[in-house]
MMTF fields as JSON, N, C-alpha, C and O atoms, coordinates in Angstrom:
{
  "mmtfVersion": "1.0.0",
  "mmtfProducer": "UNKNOWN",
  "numBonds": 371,
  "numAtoms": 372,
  "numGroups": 93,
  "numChains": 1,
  "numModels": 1,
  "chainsPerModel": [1],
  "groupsPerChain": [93],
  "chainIdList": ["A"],
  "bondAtomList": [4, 2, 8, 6, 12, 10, 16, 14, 20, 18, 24, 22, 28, 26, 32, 30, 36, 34, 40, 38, 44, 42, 48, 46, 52, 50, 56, 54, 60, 58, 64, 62, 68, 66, 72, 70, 76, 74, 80, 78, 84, 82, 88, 86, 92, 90, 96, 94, 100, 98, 104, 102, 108, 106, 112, 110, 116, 114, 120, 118, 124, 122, 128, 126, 132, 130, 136, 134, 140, 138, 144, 142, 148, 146, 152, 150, 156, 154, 160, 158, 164, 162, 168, 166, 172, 170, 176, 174, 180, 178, 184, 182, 188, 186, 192, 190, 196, 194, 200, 198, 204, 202, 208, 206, 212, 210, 216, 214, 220, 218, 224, 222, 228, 226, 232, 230, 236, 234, 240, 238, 244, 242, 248, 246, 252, 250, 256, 254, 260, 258, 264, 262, 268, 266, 272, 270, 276, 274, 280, 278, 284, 282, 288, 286, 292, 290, 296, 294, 300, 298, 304, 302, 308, 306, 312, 310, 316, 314, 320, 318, 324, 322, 328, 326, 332, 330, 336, 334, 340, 338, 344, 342, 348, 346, 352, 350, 356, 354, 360, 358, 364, 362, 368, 366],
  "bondOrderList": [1, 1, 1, 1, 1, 1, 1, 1, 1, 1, 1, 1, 1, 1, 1, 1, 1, 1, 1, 1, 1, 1, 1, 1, 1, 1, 1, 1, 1, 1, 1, 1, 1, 1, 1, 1, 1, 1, 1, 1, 1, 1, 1, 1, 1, 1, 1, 1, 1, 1, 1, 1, 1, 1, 1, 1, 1, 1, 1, 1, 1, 1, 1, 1, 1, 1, 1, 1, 1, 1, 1, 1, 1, 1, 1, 1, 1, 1, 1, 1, 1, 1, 1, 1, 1, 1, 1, 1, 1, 1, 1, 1],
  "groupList": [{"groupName": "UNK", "atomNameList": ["N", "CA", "C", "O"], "elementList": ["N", "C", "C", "O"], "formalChargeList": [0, 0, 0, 0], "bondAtomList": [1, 0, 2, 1, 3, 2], "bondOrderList": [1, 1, 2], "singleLetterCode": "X", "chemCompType": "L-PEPTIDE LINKING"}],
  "groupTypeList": [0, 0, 0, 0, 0, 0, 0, 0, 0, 0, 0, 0, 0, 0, 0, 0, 0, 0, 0, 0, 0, 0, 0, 0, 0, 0, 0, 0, 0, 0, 0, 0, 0, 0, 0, 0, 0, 0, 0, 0, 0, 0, 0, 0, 0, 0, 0, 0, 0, 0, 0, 0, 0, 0, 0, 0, 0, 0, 0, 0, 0, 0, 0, 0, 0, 0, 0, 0, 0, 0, 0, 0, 0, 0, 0, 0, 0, 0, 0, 0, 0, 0, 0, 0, 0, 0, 0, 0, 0, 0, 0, 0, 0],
  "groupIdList": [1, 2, 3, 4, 5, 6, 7, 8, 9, 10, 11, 12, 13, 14, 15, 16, 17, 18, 19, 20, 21, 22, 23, 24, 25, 26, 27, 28, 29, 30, 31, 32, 33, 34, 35, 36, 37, 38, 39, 40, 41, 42, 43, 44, 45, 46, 47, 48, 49, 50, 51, 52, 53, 54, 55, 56, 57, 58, 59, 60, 61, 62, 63, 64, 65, 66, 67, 68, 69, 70, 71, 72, 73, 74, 75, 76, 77, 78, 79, 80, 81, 82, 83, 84, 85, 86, 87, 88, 89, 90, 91, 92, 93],
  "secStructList": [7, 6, 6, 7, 1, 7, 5, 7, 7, 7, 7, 1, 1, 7, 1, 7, 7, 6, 2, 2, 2, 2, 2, 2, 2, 6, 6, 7, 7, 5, 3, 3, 7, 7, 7, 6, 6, 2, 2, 2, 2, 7, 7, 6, 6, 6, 1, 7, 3, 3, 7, 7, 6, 6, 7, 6, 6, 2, 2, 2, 2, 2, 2, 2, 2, 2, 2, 6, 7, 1, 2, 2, 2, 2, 2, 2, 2, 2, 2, 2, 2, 2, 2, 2, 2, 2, 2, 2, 6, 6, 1, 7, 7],
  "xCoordList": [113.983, 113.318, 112.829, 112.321, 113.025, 112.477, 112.855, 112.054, 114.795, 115.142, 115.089, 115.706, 114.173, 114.008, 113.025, 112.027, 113.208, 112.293, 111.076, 109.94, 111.596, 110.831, 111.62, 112.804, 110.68, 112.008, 111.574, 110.523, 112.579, 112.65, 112.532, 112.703, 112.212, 112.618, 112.539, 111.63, 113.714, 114.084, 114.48, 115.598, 113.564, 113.253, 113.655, 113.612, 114.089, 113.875, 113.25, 112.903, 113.15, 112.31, 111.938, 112.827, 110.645, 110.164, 109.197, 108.632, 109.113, 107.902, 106.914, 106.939, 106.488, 105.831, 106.743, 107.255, 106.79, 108.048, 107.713, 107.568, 107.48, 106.824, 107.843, 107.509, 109.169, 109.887, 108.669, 108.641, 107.447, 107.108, 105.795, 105.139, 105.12, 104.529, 104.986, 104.449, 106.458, 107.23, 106.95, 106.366, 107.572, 107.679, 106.427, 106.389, 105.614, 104.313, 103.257, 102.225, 104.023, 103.56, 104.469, 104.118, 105.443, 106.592, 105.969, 106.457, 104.964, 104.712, 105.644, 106.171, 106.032, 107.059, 106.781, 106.698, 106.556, 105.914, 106.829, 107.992, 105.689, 106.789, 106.849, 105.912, 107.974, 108.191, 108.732, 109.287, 108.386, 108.551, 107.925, 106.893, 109.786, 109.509, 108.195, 108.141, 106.888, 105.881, 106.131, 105.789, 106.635, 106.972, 106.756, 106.776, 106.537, 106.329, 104.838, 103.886, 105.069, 103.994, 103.356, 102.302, 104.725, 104.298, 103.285, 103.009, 102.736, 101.49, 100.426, 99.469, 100.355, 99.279, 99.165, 98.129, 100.247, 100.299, 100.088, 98.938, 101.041, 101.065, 100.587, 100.999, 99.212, 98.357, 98.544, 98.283, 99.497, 100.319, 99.072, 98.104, 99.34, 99.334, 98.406, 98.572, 97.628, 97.488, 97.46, 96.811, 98.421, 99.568, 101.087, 101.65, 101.456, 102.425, 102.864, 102.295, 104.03, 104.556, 104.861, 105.674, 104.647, 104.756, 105.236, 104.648, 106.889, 107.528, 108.136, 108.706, 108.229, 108.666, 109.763, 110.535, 110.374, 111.721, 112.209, 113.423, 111.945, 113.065, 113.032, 113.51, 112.449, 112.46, 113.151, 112.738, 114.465, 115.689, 115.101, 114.641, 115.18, 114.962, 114.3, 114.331, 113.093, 111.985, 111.958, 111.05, 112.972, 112.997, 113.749, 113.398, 114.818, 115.116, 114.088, 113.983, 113.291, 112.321, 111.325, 110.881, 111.121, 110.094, 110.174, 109.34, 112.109, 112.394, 112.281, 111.466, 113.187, 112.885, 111.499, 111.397, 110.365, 109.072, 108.523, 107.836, 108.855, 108.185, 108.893, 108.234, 110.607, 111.235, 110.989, 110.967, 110.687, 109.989, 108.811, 108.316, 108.13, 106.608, 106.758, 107.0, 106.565, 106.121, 104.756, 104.39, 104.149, 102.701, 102.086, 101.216, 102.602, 102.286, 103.072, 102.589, 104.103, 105.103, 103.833, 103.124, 103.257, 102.072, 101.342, 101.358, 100.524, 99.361, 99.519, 98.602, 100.43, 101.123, 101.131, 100.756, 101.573, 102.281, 100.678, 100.392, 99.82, 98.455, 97.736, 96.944, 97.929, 97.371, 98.073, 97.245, 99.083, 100.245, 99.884, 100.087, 99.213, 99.127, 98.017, 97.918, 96.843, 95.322, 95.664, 95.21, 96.708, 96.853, 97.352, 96.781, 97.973, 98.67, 97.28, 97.211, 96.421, 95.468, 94.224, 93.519, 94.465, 94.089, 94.109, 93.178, 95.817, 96.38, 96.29, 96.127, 96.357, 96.084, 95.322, 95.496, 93.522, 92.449, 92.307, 91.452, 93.063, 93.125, 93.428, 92.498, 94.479, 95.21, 96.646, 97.634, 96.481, 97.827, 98.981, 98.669, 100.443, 101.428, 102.467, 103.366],
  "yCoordList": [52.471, 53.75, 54.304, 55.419, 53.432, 53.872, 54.788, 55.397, 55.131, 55.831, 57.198, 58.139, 57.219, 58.83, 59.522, 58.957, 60.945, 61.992, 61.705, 61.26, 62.039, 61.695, 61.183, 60.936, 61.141, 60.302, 61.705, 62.333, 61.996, 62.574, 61.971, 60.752, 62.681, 61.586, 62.588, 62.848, 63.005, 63.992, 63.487, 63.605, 63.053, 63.05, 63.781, 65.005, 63.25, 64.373, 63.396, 63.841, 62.208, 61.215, 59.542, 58.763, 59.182, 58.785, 57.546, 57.856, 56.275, 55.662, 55.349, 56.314, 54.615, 54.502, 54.184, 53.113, 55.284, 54.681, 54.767, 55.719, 52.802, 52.061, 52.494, 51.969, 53.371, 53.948, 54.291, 54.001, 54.997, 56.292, 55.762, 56.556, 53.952, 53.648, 53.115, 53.093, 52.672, 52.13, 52.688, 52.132, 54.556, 55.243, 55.555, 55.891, 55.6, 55.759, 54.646, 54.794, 53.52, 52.502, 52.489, 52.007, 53.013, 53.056, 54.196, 54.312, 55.082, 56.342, 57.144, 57.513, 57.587, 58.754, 59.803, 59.636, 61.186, 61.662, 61.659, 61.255, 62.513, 62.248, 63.676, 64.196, 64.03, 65.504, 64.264, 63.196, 64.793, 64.355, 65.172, 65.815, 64.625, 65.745, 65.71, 64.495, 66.262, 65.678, 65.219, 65.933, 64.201, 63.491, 62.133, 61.293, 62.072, 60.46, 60.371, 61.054, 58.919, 58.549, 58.812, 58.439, 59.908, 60.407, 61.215, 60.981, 61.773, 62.523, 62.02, 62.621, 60.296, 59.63, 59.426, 59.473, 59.238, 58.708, 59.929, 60.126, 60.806, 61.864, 62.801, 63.158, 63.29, 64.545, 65.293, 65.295, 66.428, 67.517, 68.137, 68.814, 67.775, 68.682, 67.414, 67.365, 66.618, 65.646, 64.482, 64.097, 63.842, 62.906, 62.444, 61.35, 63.66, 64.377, 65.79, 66.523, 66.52, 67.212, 67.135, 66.213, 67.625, 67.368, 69.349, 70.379, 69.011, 69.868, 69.841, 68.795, 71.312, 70.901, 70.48, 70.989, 69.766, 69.153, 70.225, 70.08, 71.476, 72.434, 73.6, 74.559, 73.809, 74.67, 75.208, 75.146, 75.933, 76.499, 77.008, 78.136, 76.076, 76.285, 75.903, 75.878, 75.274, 74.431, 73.621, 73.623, 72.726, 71.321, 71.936, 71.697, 72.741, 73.427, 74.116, 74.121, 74.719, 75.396, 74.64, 74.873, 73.893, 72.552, 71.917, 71.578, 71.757, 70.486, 71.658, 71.59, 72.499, 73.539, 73.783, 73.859, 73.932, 74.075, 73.212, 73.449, 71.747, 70.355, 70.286, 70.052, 70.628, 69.868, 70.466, 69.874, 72.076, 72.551, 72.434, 73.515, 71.68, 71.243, 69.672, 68.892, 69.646, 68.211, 67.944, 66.969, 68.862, 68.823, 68.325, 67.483, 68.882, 68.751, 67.817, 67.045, 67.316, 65.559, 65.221, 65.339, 64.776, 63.474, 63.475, 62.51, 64.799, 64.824, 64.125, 63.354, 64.196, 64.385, 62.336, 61.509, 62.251, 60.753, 60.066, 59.276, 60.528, 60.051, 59.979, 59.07, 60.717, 60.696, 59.905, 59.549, 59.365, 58.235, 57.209, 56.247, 56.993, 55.531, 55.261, 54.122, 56.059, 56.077, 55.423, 54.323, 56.409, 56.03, 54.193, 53.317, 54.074, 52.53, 51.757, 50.73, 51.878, 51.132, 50.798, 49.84, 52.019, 52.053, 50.861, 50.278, 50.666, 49.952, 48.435, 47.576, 48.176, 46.824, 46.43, 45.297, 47.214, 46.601, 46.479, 45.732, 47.142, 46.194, 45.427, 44.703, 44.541, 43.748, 44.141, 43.409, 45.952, 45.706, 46.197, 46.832, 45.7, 46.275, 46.753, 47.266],
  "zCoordList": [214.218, 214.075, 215.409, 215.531, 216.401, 217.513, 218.311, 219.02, 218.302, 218.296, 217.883, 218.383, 216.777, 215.692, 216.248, 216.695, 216.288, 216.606, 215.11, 215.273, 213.9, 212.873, 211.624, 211.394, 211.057, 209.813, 208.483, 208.602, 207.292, 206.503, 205.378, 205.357, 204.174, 202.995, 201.761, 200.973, 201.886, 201.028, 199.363, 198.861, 198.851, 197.307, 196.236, 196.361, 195.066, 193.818, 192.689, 191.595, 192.991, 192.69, 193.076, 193.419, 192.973, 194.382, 193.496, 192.447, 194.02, 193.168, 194.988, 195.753, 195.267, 196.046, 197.297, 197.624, 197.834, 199.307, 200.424, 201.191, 200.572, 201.639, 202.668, 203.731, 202.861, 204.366, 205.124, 206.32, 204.458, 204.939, 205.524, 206.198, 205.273, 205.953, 207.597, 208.705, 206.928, 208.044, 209.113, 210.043, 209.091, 210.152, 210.438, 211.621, 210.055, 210.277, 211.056, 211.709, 210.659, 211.75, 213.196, 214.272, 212.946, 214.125, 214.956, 216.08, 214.618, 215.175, 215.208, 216.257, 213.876, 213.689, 212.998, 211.782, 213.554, 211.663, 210.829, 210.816, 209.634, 208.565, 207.607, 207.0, 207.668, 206.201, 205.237, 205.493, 204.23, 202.457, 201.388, 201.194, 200.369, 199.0, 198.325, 198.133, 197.733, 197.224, 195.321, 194.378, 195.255, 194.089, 194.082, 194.981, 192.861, 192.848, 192.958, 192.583, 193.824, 194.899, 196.144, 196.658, 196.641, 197.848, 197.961, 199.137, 197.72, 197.766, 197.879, 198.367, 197.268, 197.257, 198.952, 199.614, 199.335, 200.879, 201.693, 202.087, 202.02, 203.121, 202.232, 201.129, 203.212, 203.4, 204.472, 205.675, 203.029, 204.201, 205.337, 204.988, 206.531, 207.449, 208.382, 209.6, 207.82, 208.376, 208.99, 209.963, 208.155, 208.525, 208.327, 208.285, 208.234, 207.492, 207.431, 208.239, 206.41, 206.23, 204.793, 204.724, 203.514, 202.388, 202.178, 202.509, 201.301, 200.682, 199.668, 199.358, 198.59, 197.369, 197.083, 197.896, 196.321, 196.029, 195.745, 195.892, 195.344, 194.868, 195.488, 194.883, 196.871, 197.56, 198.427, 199.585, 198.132, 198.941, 200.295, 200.473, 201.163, 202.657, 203.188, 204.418, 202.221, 202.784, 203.663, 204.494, 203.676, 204.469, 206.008, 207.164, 205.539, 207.277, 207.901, 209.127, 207.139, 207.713, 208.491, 209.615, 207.844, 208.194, 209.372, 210.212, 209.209, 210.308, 211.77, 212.69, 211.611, 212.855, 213.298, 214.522, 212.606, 212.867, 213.555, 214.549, 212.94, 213.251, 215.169, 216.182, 215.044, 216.135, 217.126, 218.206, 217.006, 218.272, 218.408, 218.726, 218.329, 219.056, 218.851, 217.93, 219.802, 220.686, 220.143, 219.487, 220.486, 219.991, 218.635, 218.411, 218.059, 216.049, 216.043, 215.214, 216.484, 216.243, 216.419, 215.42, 217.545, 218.397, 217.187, 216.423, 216.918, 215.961, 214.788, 214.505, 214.051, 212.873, 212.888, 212.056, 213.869, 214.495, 214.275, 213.375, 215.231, 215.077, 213.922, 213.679, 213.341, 211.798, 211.07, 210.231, 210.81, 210.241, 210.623, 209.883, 211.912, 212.4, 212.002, 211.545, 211.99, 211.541, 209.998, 209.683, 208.87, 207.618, 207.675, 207.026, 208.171, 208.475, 208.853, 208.177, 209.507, 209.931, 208.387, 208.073, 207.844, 206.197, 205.136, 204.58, 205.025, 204.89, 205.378, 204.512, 206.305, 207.343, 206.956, 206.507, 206.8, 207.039, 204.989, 204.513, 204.238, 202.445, 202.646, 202.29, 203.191, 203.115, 202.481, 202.421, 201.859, 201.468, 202.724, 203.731, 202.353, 203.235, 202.654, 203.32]
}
């Protein structure tokens, strides 16, 4: 993952998907469909990017938004790693 600008996780149904701690411990942000479980995890705009599964254009819109700023990646990235540290200190992984 170290290679990735960010990771995606384009859903139409979702139970709890530990990818999205992955990249989030990798310091990657993250866009994802909000279904499932995901919502429990990524709080759009805070450590994350959360979009609807059925939204014609959403996710291009998103990714173009996200890939030109450098800036909102880091933030986005920082808030993911904060959520992971969440995690760590339950004990769950």
């Amino acid at each position: 993952m170290t290679a990735c600008d960010l990771l995606v996780l384009n859903s139409t149904h979702e139970g709890f998907p530990h990818v999205l701690l992955e990249a989030m411990y990798a310091g990657l942000p993250v866009v994802a469909t909000a279904v499932g479980g995901t919502p429990e995890l990524v709080r759009d705009g805070e450590n994350g990017l959360l979009i609807s599964s059925n939204a014609n254009g959403a996710l291009s819109k998103t990714l173009l938004k996200l890939l030109s700023s450098s800036e909102e990646r880091q933030r986005l990235a920082a808030g993911g790693r904060e959520t992971t540290q969440r995690f760590q200190r339950s004990g769950r992984r």
